[in-house]
C-alpha positions in Angstrom: 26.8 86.8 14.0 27.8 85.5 17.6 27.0 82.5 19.4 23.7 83.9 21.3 22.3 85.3 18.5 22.8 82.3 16.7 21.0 80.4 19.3 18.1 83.1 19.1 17.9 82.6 15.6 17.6 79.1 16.0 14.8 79.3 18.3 12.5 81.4 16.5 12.7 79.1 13.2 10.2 76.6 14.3 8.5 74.8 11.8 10.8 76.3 9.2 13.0 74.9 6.9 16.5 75.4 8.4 19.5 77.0 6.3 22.1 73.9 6.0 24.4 75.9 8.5 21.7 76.4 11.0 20.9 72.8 11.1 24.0 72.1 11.8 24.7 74.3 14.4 21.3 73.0 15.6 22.6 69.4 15.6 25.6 70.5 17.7 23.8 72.0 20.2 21.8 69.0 20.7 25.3 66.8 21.0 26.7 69.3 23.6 23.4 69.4 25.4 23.2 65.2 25.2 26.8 65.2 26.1 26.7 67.0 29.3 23.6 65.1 30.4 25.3 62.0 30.0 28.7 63.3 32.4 26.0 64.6 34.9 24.5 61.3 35.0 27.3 59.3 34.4 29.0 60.8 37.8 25.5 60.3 39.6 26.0 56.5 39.1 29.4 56.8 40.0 28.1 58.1 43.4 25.9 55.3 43.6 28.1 52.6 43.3 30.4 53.9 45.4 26.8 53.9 48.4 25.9 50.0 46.8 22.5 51.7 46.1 22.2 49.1 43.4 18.6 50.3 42.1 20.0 53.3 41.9 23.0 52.1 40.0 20.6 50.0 37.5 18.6 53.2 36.6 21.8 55.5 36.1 23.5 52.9 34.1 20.4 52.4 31.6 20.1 56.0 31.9 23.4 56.2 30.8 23.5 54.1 27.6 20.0 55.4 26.6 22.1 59.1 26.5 24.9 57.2 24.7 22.6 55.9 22.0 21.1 59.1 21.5 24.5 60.9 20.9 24.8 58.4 17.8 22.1 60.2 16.2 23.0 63.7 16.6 26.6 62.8 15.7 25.8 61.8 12.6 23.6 64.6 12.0 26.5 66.8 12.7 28.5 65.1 9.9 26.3 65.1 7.3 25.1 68.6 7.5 28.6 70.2 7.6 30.2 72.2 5.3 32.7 69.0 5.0 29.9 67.1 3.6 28.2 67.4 0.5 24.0 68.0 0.5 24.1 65.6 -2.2 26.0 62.8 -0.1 23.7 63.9 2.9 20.6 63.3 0.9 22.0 59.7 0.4 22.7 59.4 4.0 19.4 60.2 4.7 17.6 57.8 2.0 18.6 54.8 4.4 15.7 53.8 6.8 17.9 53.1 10.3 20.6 54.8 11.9 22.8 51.8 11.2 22.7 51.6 7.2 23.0 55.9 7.6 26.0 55.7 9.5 27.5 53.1 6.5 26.7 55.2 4.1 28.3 58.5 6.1 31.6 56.0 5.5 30.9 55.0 2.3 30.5 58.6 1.3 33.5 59.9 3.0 35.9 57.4 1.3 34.7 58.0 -2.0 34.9 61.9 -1.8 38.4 61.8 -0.2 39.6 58.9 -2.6 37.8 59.7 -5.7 35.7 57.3 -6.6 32.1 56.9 -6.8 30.0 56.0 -3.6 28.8 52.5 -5.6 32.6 51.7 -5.9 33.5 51.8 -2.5 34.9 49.6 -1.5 36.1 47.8 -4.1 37.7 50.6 -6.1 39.5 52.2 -3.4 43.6 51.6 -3.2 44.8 49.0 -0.9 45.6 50.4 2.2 42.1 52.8 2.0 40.1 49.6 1.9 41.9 48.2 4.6 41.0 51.3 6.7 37.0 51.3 5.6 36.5 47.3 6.3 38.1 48.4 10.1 36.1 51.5 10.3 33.1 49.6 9.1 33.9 46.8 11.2 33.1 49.2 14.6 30.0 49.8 13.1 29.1 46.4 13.3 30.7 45.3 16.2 29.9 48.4 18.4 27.6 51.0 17.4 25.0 48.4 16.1 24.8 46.7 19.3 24.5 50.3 20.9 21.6 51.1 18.6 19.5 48.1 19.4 19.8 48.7 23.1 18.8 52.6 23.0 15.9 51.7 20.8 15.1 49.1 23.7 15.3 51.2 25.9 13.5 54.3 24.3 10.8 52.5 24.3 10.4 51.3 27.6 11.9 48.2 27.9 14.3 49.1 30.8 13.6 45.5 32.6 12.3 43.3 30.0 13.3 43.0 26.3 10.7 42.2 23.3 11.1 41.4 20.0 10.3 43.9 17.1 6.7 43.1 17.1 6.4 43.3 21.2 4.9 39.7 20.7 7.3 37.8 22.9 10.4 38.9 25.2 13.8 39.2 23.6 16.2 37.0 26.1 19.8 38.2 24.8 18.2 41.6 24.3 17.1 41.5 28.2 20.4 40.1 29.2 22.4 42.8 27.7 20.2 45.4 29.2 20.8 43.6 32.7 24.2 43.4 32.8 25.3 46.6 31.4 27.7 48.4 33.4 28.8 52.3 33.5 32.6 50.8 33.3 31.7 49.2 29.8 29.4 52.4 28.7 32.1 54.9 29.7 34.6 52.8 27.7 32.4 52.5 24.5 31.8 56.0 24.6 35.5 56.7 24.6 35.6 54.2 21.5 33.1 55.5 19.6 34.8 59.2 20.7 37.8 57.9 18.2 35.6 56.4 15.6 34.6 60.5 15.3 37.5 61.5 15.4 38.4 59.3 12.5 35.6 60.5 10.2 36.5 63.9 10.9 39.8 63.4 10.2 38.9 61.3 6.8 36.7 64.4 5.8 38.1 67.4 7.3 41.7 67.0 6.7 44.5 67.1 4.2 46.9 64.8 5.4 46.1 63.8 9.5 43.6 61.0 8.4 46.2 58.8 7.0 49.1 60.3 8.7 47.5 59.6 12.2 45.0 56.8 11.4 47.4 53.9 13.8 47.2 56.2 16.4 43.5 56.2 16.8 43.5 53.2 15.4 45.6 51.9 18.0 43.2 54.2 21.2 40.0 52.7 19.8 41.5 48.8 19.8 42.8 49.4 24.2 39.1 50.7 24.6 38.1 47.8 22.9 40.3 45.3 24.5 39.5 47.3 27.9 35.9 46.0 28.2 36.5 42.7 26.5 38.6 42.3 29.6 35.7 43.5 31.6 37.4 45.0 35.2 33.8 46.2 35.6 33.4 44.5 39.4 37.4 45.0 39.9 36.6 48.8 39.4 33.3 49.2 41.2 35.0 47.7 44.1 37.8 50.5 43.7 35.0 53.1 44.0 33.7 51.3 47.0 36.9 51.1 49.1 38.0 54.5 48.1 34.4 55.7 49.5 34.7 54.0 52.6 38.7 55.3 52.7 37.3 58.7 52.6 34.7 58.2 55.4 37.2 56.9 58.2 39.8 59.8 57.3 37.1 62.3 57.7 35.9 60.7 61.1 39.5 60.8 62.2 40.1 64.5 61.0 36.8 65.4 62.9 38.1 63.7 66.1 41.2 65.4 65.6 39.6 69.0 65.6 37.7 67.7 68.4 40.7 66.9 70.8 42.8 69.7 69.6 39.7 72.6 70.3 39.3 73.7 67.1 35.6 72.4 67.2 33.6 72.4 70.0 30.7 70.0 70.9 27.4 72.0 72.1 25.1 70.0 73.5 21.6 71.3 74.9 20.4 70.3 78.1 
């Protein structure tokens, strides 16, 4: 079947239970379509920093990290539903009640089909060096994608200025000040982390050998992204976009003054 009839089939299946490969091609559609949305809207804020329209640049950022969040989702929804990925492990994934504890159990899951060993075991019956690689794997779940999640579920519902707690009873302070002083430098760069978390868990499912084999390598990408926006250049490089904006300007004014002298553009004016 090819890739538009596919998508036809896809879209004349609504309220219908979906055959496991049709969801999944279902969920990567949504990641492509989330994906692009957040390069077209990441390179309008780009644009705006490099014009110091800072309301513009606060909306495009949250915008941003809002399309980030939401990527979370339909990456794992990608995972569990392929053919890499058992429907029995997937119905465990999707037992747990928040994106978070799913995307433990994806790990969880993985390691104990690729090692063995039963999900409960995991991972205290794994060998060594696999147990080192889940606690660091696991680790970025709690250091990065859970910090993510909050924030989109902020900002999904509404909360774009002001924080609240769970019960919308009083504001949420940190929650507000990490809202406020996001930046499209840091987003980019988590995005480009969690991009080799993925390509870990593919790698632990999908592959043979290229897990272990190239697990430093990613492991060693995801730590610079990580150590990237710890050292947060965020100002340093919004002040590169700036200067190279107002480099551009003056070289086009000098080009158009050039043509001017030179006759290759002539100035009109009405009378």
């Amino acid at each position: 079947m090819s890739r538009k009839a596919h998508s036809a089939d896809l879209g004349n299946l609504s309220g219908v239970t979906l055959e496991r490969w049709k969801r999944n091609r279902a969920h990567q559609k949504n990641l492509e379509a989330l994906e692009t949305s957040f390069d077209v809207v990441s390179r309008s804020c780009k644009d705006s920093i490099r014009r110091s329209a800072e309301h513009e640049v606060a909306a495009l950022t949250r915008t941003c990290a809002l399309l980030l969040g939401a990527t979370l989702e339909d990456r794992l929804m990608v995972i569990v539903s392929s053919s890499y990925f058992s429907e029995e492990a997937e119905g465990r994934v999707m037992r747990e009640s928040n994106i978070l504890d799913r995307w433990k159990q994806v790990l969880i899951e993985a390691f104990a089909a690729r090692y063995g060993t039963e999900a409960a075991k995991v991972p205290g019956k794994l060998p060594y060096t696999a147990a080192a690689y889940f606690l660091g794997m696991n680790s970025v779940l709690d250091d990065w994608v859970k910090p993510l999640i909050t924030v989109r579920n902020s900002l999904a519902h509404g909360q774009w200025i002001v924080a609240f707690n769970e019960e919308r009873s009083a504001a949420n302070h940190d929650r507000t000040k990490t809202i406020k002083a996001m930046t499209l430098w840091h987003i980019r760069l988590q995005k480009n982390l969690l991009d080799h978390l993925a390509r870990l868990i593919f790698d632990l499912m999908a592959t043979r050998y290229a897990f272990e084999r190239d697990f430093d390598k990613h492991w060693a990408n995801l730590r610079a992204a990580q150590a990237r926006i710890e050292m947060d250049k965020s100002k340093e490089w919004e002040a590169l976009l700036r200067r190279r904006q107002e480099r551009g300007k003056k070289h086009r004014v000098r080009n158009f003054r050039k043509a001017v002298m030179s006759g290759q553009i002539s100035l009109i004016y009405d009378v």
